[in-house]
N, CA, C and O of each residue as an XYZ file, in Angstrom:
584
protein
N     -31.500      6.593    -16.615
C     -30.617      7.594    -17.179
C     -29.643      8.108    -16.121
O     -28.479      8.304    -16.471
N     -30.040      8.364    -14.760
C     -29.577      8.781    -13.446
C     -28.101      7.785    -13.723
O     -27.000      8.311    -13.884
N     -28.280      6.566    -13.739
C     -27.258      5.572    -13.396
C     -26.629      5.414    -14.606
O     -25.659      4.662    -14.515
N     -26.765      5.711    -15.354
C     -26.213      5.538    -16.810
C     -25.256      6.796    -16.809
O     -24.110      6.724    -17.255
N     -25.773      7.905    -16.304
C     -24.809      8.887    -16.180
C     -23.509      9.271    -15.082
O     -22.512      9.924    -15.388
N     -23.793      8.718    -13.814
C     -22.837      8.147    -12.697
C     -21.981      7.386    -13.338
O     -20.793      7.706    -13.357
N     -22.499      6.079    -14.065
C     -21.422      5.235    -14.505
C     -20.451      5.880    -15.310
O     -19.233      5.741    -15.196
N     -21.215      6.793    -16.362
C     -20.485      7.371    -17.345
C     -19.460      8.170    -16.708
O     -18.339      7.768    -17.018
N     -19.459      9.147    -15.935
C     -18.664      9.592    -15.136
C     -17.595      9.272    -14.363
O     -16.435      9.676    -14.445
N     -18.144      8.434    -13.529
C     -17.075      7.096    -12.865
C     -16.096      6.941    -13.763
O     -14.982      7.465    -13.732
N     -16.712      5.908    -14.894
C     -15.689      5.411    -15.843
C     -14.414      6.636    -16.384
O     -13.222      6.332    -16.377
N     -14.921      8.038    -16.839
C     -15.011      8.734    -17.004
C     -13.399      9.781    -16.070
O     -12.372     10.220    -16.586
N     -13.687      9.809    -15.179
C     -13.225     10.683    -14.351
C     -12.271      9.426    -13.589
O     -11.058      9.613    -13.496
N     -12.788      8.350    -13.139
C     -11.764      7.194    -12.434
C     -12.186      6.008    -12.444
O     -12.832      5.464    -11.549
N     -11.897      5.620    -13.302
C     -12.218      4.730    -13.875
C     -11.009      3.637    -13.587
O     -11.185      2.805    -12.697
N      -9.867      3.648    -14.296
C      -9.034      2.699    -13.750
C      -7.440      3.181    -13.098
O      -6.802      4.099    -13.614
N      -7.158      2.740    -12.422
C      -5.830      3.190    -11.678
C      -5.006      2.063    -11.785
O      -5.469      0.923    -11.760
N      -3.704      2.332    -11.913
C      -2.461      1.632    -11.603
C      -0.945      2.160    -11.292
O      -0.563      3.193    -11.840
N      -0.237      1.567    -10.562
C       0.544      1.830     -9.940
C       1.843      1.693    -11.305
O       2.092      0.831    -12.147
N       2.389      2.926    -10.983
C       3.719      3.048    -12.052
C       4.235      1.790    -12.474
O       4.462      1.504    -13.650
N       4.519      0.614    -10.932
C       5.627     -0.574    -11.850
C       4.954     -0.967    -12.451
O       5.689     -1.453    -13.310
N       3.880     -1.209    -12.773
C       3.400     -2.047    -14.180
C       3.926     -2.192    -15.331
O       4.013     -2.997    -16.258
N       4.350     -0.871    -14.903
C       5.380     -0.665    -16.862
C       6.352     -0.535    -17.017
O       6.804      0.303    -17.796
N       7.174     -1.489    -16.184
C       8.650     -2.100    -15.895
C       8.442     -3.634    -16.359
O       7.442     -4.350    -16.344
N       9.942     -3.891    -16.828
C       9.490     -5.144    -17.700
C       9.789     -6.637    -16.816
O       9.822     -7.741    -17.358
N      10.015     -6.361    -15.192
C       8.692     -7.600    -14.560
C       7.558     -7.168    -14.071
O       7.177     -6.062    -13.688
N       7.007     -8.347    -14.151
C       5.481     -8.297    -13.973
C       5.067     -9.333    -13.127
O       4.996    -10.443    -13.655
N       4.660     -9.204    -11.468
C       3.726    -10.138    -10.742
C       2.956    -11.308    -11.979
O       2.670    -11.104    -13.159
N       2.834    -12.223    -11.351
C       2.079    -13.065    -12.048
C       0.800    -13.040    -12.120
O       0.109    -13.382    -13.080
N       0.267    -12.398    -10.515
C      -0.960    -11.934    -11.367
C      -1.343    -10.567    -10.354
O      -0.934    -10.516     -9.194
N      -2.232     -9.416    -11.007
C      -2.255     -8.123    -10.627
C      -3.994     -8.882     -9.955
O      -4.660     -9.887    -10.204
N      -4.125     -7.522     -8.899
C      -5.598     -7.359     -8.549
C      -6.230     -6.202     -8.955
O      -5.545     -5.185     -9.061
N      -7.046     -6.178     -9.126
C      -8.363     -5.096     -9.234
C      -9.883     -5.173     -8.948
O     -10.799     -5.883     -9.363
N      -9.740     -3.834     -7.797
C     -10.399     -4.001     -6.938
C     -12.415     -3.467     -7.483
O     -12.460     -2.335     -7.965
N     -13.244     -3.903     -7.432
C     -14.508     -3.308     -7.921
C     -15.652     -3.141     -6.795
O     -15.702     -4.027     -5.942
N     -16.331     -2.359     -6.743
C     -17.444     -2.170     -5.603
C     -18.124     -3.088     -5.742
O     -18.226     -4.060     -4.994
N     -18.885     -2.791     -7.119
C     -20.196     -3.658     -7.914
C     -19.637     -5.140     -8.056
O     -18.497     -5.602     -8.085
N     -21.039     -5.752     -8.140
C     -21.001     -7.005     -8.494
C     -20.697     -7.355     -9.774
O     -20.931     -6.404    -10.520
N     -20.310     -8.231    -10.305
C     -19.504     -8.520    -11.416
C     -20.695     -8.350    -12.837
O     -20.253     -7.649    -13.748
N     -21.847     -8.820    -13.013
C     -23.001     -8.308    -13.704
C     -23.096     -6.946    -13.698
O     -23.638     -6.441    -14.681
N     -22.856     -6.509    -13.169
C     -23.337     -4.824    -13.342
C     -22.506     -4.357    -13.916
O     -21.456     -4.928    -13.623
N     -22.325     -3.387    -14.803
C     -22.143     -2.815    -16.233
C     -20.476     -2.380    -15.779
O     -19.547     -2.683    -16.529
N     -20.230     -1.608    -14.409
C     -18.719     -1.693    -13.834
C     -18.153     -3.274    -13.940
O     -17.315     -3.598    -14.780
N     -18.797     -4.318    -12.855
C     -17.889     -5.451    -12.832
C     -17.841     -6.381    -14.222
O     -16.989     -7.207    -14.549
N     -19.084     -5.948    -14.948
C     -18.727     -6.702    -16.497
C     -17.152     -5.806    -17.173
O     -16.152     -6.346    -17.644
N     -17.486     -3.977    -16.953
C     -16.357     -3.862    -17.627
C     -15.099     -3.793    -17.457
O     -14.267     -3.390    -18.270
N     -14.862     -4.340    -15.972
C     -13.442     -4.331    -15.259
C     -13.119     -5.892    -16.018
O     -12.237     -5.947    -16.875
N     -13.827     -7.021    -15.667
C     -13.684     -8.194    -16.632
C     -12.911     -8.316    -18.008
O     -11.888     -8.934    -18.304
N     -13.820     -7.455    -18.797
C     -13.253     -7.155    -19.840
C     -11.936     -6.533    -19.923
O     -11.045     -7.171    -20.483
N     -11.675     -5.319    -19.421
C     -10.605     -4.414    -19.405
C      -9.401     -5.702    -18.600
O      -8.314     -5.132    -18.510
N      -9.321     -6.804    -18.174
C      -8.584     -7.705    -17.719
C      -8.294     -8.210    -18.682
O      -7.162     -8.105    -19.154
N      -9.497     -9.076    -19.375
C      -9.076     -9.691    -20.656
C      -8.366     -9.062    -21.665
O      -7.309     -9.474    -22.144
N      -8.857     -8.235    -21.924
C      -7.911     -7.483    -23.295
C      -6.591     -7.324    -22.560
O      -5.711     -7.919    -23.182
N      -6.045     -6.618    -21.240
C      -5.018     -6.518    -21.123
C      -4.289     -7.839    -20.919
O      -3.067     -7.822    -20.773
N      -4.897     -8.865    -20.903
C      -4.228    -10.129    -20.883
C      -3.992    -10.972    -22.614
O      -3.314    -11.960    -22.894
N      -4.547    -10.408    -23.186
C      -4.709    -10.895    -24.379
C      -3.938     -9.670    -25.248
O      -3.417    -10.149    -26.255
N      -3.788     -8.621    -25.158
C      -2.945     -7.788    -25.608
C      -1.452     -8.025    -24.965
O      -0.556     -7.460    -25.592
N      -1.160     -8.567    -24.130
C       0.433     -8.723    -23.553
C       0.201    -10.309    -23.426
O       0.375    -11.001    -22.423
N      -0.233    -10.703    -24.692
C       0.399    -12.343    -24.639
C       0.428    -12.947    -23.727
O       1.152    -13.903    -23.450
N      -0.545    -12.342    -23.017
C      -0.706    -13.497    -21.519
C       0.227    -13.041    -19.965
O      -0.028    -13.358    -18.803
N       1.413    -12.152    -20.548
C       2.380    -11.202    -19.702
C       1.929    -11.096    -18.541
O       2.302    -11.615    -17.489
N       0.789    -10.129    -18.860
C      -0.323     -9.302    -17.909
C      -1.513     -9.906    -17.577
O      -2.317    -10.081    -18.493
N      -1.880    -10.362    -16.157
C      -2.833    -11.393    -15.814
C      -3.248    -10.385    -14.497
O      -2.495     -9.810    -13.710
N      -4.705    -10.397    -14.564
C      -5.368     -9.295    -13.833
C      -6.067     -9.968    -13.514
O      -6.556    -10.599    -14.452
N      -6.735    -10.418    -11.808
C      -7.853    -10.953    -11.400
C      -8.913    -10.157    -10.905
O      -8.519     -9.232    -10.194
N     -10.271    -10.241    -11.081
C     -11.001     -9.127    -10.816
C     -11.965     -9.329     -9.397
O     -12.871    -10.151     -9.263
N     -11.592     -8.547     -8.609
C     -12.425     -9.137     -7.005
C     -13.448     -8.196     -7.029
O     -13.213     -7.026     -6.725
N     -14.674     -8.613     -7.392
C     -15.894     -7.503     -7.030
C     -16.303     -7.651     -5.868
O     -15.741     -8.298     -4.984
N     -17.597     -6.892     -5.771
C     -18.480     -6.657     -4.669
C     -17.590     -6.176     -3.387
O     -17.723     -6.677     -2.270
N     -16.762     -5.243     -3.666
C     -15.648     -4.948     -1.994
C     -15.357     -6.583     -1.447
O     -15.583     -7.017     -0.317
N     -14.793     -7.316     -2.607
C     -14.458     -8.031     -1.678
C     -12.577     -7.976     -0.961
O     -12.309     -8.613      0.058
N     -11.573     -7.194     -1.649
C     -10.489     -6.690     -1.227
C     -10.709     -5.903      0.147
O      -9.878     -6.010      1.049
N     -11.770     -5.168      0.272
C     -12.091     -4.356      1.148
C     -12.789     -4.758      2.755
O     -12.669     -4.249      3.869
N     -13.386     -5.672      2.334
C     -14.457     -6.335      3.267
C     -15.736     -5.500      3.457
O     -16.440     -5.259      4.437
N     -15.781     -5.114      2.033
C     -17.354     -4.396      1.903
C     -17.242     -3.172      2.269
O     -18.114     -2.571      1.641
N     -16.527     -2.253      3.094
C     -16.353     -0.950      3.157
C     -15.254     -0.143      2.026
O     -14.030     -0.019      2.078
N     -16.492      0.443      0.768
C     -15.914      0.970      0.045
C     -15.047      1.957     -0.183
O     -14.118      1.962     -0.991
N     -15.531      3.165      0.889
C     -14.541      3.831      1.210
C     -13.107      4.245      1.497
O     -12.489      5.302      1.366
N     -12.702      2.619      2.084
C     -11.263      2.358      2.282
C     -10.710      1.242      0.735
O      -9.925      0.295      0.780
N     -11.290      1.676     -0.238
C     -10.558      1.326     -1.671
C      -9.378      1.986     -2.083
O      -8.428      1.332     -2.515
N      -9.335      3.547     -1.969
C      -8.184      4.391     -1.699
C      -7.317      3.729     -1.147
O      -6.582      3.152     -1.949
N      -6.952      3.469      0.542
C      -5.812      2.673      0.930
C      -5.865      1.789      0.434
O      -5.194      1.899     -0.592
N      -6.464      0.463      0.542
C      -6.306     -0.520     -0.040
C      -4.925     -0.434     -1.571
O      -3.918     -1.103     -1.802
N      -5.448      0.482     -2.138
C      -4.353      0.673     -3.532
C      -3.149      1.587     -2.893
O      -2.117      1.531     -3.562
N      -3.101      2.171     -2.072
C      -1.924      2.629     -1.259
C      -1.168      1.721     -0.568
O       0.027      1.876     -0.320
N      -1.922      0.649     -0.206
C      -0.846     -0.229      0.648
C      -0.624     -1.522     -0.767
O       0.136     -2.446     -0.481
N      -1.043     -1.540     -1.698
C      -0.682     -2.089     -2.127
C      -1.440     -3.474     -2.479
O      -1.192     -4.170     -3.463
N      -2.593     -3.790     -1.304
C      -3.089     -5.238     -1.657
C      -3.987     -4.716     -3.074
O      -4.269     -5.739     -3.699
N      -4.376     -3.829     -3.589
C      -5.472     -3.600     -5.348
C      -4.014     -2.798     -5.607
O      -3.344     -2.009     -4.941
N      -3.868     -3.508     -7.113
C      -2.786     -3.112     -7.962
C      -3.779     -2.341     -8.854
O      -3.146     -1.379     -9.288
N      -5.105     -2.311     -9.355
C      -5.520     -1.587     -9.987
C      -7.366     -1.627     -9.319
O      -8.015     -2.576     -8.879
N      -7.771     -0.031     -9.523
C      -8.972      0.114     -8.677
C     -10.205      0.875    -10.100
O     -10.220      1.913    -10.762
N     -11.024     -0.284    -10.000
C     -12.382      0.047    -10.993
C     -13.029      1.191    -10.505
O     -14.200      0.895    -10.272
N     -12.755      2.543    -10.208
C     -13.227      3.143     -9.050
C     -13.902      4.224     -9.359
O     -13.786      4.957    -10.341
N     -14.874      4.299     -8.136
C     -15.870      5.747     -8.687
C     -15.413      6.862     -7.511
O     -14.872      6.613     -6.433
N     -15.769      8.061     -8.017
C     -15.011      9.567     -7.198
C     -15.617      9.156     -6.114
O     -14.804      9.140     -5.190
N     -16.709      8.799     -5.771
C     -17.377      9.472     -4.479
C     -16.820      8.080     -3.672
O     -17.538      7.933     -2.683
N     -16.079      7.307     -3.726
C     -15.052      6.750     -2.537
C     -14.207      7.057     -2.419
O     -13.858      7.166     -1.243
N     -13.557      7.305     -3.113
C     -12.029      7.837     -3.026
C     -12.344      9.810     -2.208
O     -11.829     10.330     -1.219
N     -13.092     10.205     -2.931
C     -13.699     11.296     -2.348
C     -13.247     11.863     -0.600
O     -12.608     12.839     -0.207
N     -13.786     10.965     -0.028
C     -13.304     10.913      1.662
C     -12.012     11.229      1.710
O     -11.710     12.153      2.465
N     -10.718     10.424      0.774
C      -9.520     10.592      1.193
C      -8.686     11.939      0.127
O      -7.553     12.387      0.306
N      -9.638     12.325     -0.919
C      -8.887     13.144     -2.029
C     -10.112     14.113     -2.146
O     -10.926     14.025     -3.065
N     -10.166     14.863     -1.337
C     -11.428     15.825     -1.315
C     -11.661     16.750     -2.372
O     -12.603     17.531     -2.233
N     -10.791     16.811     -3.667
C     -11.070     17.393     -4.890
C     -11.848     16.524     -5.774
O     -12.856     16.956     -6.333
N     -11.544     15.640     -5.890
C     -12.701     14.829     -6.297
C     -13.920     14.247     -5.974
O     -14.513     13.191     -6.197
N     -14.143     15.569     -5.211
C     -16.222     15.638     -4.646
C     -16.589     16.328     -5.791
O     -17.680     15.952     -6.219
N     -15.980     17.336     -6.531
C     -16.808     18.295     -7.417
C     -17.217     17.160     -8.722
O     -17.909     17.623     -9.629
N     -16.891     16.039     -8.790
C     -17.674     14.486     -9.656
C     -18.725     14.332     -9.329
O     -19.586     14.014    -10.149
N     -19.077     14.554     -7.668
C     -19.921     14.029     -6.788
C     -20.948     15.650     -6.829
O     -21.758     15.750     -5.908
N     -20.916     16.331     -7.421
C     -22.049     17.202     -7.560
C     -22.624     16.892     -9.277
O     -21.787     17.208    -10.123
N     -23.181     16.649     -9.506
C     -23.540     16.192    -11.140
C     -24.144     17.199    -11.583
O     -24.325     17.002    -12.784
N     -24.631     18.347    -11.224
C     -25.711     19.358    -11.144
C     -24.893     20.537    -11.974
O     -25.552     21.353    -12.617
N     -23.374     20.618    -11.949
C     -22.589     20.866    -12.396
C     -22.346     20.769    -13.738
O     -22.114     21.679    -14.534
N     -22.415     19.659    -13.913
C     -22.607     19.484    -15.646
C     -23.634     19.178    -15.791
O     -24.311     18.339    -15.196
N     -23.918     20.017    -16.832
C     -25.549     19.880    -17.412
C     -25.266     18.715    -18.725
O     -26.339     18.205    -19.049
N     -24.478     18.361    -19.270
C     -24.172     16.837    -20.239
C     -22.681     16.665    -20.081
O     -21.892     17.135    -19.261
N     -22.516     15.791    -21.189
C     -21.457     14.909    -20.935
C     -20.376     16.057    -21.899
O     -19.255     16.000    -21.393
N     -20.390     16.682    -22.658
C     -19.204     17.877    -23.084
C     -18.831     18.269    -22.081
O     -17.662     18.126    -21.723
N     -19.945     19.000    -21.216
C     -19.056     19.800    -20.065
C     -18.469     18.892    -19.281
O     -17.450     19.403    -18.818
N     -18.574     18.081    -19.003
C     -17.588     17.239    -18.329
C     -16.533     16.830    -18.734
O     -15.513     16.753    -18.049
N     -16.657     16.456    -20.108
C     -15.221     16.410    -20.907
C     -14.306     17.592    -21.116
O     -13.116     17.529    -21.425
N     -14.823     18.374    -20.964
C     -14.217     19.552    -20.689
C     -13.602     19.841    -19.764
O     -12.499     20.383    -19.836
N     -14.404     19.429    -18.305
C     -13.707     19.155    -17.128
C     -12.108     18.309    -17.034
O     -10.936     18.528    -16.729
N     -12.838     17.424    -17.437
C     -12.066     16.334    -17.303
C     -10.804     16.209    -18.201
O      -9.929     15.469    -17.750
N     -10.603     16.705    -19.193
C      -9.843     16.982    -20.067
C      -9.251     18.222    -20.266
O      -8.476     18.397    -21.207
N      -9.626     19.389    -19.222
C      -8.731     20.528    -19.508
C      -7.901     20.659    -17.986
O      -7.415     19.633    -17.512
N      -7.784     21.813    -17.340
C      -7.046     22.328    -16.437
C      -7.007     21.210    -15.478
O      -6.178     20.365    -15.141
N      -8.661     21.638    -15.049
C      -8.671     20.566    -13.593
C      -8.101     19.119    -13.491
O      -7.460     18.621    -12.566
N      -8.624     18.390    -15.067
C      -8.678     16.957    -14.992
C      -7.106     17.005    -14.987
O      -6.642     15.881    -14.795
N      -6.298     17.835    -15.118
C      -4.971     17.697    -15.504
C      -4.088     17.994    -13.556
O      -3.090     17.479    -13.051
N      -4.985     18.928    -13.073
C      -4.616     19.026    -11.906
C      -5.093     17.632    -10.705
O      -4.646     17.223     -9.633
N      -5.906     17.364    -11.357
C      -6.357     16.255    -10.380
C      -5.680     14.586    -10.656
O      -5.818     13.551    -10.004
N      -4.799     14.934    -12.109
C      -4.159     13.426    -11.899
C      -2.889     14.020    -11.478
O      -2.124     13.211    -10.953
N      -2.452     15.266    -11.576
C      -1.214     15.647    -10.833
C      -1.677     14.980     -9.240
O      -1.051     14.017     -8.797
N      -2.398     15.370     -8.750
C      -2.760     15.435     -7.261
C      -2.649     14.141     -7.003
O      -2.065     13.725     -6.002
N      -3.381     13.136     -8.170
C      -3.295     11.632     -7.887
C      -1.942     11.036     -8.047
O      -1.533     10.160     -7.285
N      -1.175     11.559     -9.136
C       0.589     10.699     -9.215
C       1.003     11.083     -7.923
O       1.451     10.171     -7.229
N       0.948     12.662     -7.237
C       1.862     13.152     -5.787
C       1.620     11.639     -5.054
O       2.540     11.040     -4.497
N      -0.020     11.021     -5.161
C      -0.436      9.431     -3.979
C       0.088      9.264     -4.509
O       0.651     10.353     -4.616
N       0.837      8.252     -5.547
C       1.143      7.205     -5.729
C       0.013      6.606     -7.194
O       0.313      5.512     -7.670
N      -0.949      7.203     -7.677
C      -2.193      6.886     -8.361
C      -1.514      7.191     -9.575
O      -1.077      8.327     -9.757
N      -1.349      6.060    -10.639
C      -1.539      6.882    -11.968
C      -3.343      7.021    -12.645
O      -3.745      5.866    -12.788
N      -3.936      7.568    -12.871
C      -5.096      7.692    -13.859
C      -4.960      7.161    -15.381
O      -4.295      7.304    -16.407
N      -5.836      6.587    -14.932
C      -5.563      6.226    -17.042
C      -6.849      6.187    -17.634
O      -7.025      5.591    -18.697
N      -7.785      6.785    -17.021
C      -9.099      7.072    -17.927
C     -10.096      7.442    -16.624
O     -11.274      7.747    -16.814
């Protein structure tokens, strides 16, 4: 349940990122996205997916390759943040508590004790704060999209 609820959150709170040009009408031939987890685990199955549909919803347009296990990174998750700042992950499967280090408002994800279920978090996440914290993320360069 512990991990079922992290994920939920993750997904939840940062789940996927991409950089504004995406939605200019060229498009790289093919985008990256970057994942901690190994591709079996319930993140790298659903970054997979979230590739396919966006490749199958834009007629093939939009072609997303999915690098798990830190492999963009060289296994230090922490530096997933830059990584999508400099540009080598066009889009990041990402959970708060890496990015955390470099965007220190998004530790209060990283206390769970906080929300006692998943309303109050939607609540979070969907009122003031969640609204201040993708402000904070467009100022990087981050759009949020779930």
């Amino acid at each position: 349940m512990k991990t079922r609820g992290l994920l939920f959150t993750a997904l939840i709170c940062c789940a996927f990122f991409i950089p504004s040009m995406v939605f200019g009408a060229d498009y790289k031939r093919e985008y990256k996205m970057s994942v901690v987890v190994g591709p079996k685990l319930p993140w790298g199955a659903g970054a997979t997916k979230f590739a396919d549909l966006v490749r199958e919803r834009t007629d093939g347009r939009i072609n997303i390759k999915v690098y798990t296990s830190s492999a963009l990174m060289a296994g230090k998750q922490t530096n997933e943040f830059l990584i999508h700042r400099q540009g080598v992950a066009d889009f990041c499967f990402a959970s708060t508590i890496n990015w955390s280090t470099t965007i220190k408002s998004l530790n209060i994800f990283n206390l769970p004790f906080f929300f006692p279920d998943y309303k109050a978090l939607d609540a979070v996440t969907s009122g003031e704060v969640g609204k201040d914290l993708a402000t904070e993320l467009k100022k990087k360069g981050v759009t949020l999209l779930a």
